[in-house]
ZAMARGU-4260 file (C-alpha; in steps of 0.2 Angstrom, whole numbers, plus 5000, padded with zeros to 4 digits):
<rodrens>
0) 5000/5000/5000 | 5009/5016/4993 | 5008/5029/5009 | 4996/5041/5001 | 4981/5029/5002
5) 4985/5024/5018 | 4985/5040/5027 | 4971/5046/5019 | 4961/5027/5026 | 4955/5037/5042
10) 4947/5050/5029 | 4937/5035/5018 | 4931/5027/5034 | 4924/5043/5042 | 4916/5048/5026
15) 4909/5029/5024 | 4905/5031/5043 | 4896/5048/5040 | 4885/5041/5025 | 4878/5028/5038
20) 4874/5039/5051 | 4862/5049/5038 | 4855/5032/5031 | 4853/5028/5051 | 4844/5045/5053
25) 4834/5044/5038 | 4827/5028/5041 | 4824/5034/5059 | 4812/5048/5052 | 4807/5035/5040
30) 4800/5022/5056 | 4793/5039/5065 | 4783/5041/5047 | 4777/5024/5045 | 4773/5024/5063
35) 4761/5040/5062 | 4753/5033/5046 | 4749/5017/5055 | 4743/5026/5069 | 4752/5014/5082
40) 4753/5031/5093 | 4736/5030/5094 | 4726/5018/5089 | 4723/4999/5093 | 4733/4990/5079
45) 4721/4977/5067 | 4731/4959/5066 | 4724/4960/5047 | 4733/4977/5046 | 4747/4973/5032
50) 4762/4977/5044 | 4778/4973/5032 | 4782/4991/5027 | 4786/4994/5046 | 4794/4979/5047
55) 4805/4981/5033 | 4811/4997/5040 | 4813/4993/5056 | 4825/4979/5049 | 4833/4991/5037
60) 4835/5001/5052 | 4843/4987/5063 | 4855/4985/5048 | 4861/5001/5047 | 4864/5004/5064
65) 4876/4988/5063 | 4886/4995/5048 | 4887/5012/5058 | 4894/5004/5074 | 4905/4994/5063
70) 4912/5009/5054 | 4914/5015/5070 | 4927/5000/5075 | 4935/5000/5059 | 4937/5020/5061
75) 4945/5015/5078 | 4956/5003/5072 | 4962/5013/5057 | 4966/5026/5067 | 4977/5017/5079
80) 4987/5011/5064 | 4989/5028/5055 | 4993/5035/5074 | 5006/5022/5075 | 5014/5024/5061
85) 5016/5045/5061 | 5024/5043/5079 | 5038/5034/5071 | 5043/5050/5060 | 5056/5057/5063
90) 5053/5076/5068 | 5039/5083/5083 | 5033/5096/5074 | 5030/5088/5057 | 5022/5073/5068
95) 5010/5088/5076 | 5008/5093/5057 | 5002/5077/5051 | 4991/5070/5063 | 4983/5085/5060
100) 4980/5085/5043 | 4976/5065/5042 | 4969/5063/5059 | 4960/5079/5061 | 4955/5080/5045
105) 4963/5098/5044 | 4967/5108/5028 | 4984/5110/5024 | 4984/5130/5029 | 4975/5123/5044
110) 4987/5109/5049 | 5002/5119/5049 | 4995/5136/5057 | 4991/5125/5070 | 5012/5119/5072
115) 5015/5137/5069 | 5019/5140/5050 | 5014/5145/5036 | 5006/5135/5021 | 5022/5134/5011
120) 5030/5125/5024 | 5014/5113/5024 | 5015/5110/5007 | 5033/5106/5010 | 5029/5095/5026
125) 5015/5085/5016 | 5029/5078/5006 | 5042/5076/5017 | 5028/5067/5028 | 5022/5058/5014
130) 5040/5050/5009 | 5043/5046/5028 | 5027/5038/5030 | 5032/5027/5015 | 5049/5020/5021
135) 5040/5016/5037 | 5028/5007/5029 | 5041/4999/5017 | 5051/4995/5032 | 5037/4985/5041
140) 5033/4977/5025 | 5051/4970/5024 | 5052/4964/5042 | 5035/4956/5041 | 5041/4947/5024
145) 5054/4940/5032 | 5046/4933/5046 | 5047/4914/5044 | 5029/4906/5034 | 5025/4923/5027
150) 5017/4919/5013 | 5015/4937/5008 | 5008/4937/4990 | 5018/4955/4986 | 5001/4965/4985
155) 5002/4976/5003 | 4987/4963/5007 | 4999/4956/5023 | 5002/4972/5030 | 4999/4971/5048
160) 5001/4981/5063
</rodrens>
């Protein structure tokens, strides 16, 4: 996995993880909806009423609520890794630099106002970031493929933390 796409993981999980939590909320006001136009509030329910349209949303509901939570987790997890990698570069500040900007989600300007300078020296940083983050990653790729019974099939697959 080139470094890029793995620092920028934390950012396609959160917007995966973002997109369920509106699906969860949609089909929230979706169950209030179907609710009300049952009348369930307030009215005795009919055992011939034809109840599937609630049930199927309540089980679309149940569903997406488990993809959220599990977005969650794999948020968690991916964060962790990204985190463990960026605390093995090399300088504090462009550390602070780019857990902001991969972590925090921050703009470039952002990111580096926040270490104290300017967006030059962000645009600089992302690079020199970048090109550290990939010799990590090579690194731990090497070590792992040289674990006795790796069976790494030389497409990033095996990288573990």
């Amino acid at each position: 996995m080139d470094a890029m796409e793995f620092l920028t993981l934390p950012m396609q999980v959160s917007n995966r993880l973002r997109r369920a939590q509106e699906k969860v909320a949609s089909l929230k006001s979706l169950t209030e909806r179907v609710t009300t136009k049952f009348g369930l509030d307030s009215e005795p329910v009919s055992h011939s009423r034809n109840m599937s349209a609630m049930q199927d949303t309540i089980i679309l509901l149940s569903e997406a609520k488990e993809e959220e939570q599990r977005l969650q987790e794999e948020l968690a997890a991916v964060e962790l890794k990204v985190g463990a990698v960026l605390a093995r570069l090399s300088d504090e500040k462009l550390y602070d630099f780019m857990v902001s900007r991969y972590l925090d989600f921050m703009t470039i300007e952002v990111a580096a106002n926040e270490v104290g300078y300017s967006y030059s020296w962000g645009r600089l940083a992302v690079e020199r970031g970048v090109a550290e983050v990939q010799e990590i990653l090579d690194g731990m790729e090497s070590d792992r493929e040289s674990e006795p019974g790796n069976s790494d099939r030389g497409d990033g697959s095996a990288l573990h933390f």
